[in-house]
GUZAKE-526405 format. One record per residue (C-alpha): residue in three letters; x, y, z. Coordinates in steps of 0.1 Angstrom, whole numbers, padded with zeros to 4 digits, always signed. Example, Ala and Ser with C-alpha at 12.3 -4.5 7.8 and 13.67 -1.06 7.14 Angstrom:
residues 2
ALA+0123-0045+0078/SER+0137-0011+0071/
//
This chain:
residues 67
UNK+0000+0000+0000/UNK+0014+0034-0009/UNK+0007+0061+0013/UNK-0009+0093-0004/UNK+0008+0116+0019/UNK-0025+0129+0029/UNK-0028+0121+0064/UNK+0000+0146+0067/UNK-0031+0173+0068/UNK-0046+0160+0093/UNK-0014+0162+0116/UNK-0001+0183+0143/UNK+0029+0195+0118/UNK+0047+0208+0150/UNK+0052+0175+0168/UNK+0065+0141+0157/UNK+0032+0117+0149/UNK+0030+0082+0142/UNK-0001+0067+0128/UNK-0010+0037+0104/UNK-0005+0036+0062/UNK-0042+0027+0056/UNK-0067+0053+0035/UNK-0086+0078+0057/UNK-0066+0075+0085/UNK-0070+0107+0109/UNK-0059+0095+0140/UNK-0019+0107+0150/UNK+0000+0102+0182/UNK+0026+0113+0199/UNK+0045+0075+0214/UNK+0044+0040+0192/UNK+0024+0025+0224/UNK-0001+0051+0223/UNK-0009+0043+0187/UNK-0008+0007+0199/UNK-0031+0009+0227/UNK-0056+0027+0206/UNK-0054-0004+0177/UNK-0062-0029+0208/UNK-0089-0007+0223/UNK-0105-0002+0187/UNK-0099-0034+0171/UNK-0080-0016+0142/UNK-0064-0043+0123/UNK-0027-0048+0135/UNK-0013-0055+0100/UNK-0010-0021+0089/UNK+0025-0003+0083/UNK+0035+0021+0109/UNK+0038+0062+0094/UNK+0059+0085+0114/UNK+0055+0121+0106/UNK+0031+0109+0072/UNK+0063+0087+0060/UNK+0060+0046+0063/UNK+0085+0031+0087/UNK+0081-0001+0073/UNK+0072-0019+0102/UNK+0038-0032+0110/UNK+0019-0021+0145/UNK+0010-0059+0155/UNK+0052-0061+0166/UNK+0043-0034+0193/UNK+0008-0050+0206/UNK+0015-0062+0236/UNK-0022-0079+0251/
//
């Protein structure tokens, strides 16, 4: 999945972010386990890629779940 860029405008563009690589995401945070906890609580799948400041890290969010 390529990201569009376009969460980027949903962002807080004065603090580093993560969120997921998946179409209409609007949801940023400021820690990897925050972003994690809110996946668990939500029931967002866990095979998404990982976006820090709107660019992919390449990593997936289910290798920070922790139940």
């Amino acid at each position: 999945m390529i990201n569009s860029g376009r969460e980027w405008d949903f962002m807080d563009k004065n603090k580093d972010m993560y969120g997921l690589n998946t179409d209409g995401w609007d949801k940023f945070f400021e820690t990897i386990d925050d972003l994690a906890e809110y996946v668990l609580e939500q029931g967002v799948s866990p095979h998404y890629e990982i976006t820090y400041n709107g660019e992919n890290t390449k990593e997936v969010i289910s290798s920070f779940l922790i139940e």
